[in-house]
C-alpha positions in Angstrom: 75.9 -18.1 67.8 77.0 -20.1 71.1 75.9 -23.1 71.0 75.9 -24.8 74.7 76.9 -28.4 74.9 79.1 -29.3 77.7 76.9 -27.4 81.0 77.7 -27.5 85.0 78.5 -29.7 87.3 75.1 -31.2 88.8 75.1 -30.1 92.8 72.4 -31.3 95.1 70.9 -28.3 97.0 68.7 -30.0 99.2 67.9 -33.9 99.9 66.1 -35.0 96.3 67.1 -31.6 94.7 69.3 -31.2 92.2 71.0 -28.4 90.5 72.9 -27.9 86.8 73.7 -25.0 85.7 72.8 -24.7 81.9 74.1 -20.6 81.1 74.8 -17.5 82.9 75.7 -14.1 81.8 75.0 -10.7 83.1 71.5 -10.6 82.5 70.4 -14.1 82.4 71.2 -17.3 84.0 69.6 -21.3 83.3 69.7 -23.9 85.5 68.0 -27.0 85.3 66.5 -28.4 88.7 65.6 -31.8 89.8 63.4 -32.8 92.1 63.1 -36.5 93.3 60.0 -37.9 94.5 58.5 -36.4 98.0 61.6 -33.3 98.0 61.1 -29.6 97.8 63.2 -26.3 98.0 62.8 -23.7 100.9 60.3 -20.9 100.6 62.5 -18.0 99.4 62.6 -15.1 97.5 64.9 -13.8 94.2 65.4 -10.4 93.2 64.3 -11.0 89.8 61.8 -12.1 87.4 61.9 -15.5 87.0 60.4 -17.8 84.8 60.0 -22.3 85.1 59.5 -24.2 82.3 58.0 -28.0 83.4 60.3 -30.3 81.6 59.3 -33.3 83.1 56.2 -34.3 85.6 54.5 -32.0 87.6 54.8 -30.2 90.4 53.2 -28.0 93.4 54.5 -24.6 92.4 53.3 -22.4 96.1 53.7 -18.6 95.1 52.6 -16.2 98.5 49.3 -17.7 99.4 48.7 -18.9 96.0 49.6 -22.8 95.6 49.0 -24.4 91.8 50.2 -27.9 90.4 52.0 -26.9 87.0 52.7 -29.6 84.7 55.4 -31.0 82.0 54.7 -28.3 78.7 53.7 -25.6 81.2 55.5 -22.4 82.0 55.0 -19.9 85.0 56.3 -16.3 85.2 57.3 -14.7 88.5 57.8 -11.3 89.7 60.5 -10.8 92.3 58.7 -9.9 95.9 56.9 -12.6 97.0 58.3 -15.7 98.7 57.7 -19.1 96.6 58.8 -22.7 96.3 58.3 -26.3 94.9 57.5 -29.2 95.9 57.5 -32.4 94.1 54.3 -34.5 95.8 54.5 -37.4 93.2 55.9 -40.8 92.9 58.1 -39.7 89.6 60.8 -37.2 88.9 60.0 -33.6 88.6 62.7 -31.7 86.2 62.3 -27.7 85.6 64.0 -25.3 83.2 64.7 -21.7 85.3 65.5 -18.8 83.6 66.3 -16.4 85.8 66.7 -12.2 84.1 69.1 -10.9 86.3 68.9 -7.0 85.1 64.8 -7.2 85.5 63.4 -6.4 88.6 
């Protein structure tokens, strides 16, 4: 058992978007991301599955041509392949839980 109490260094990506890395190993990594009111990441791609776990607010989750609002409590599943991105369009904090499986494409 490992259990994980001291994590990253928080980094900020992008204006309003902040990154701390939680675990990595070969096959998985967590990060915790932080989005401030009104920021957002990039559209981009990963090369593998990844799953988001809404910690905190809600968010605009756009997925290809697909764009939902996920909120705190609710968890989304991604295949590698298509480009996607969030966006926080509300006046409080959004916070995310990534887990990323790095040997699953």
């Amino acid at each position: 058992m490992e259990i994980i109490r001291n994590t990253g260094d928080r980094e900020e990506l992008l204006p309003g978007v902040f990154k701390t890395p939680k675990l990595k190993t070969g096959a998985l990594e967590v990060i915790e991301l932080e989005f401030n009111p009104g920021s957002s990441l990039r559209p981009h791609d990963m090369p593998c599955k990844v799953a988001f776990f809404v910690i905190e607010g809600s968010g605009t989750l756009t997925y290809g041509d697909r764009v939902e609002v996920i909120n705190a409590g609710e968890m989304v599943h991604l295949k590698p392949g298509t480009e996607r991105y969030w966006r926080n369009r509300s006046d409080k904090l959004l916070k995310l839980l990534v887990i990323k499986s790095l040997g699953e494409k």
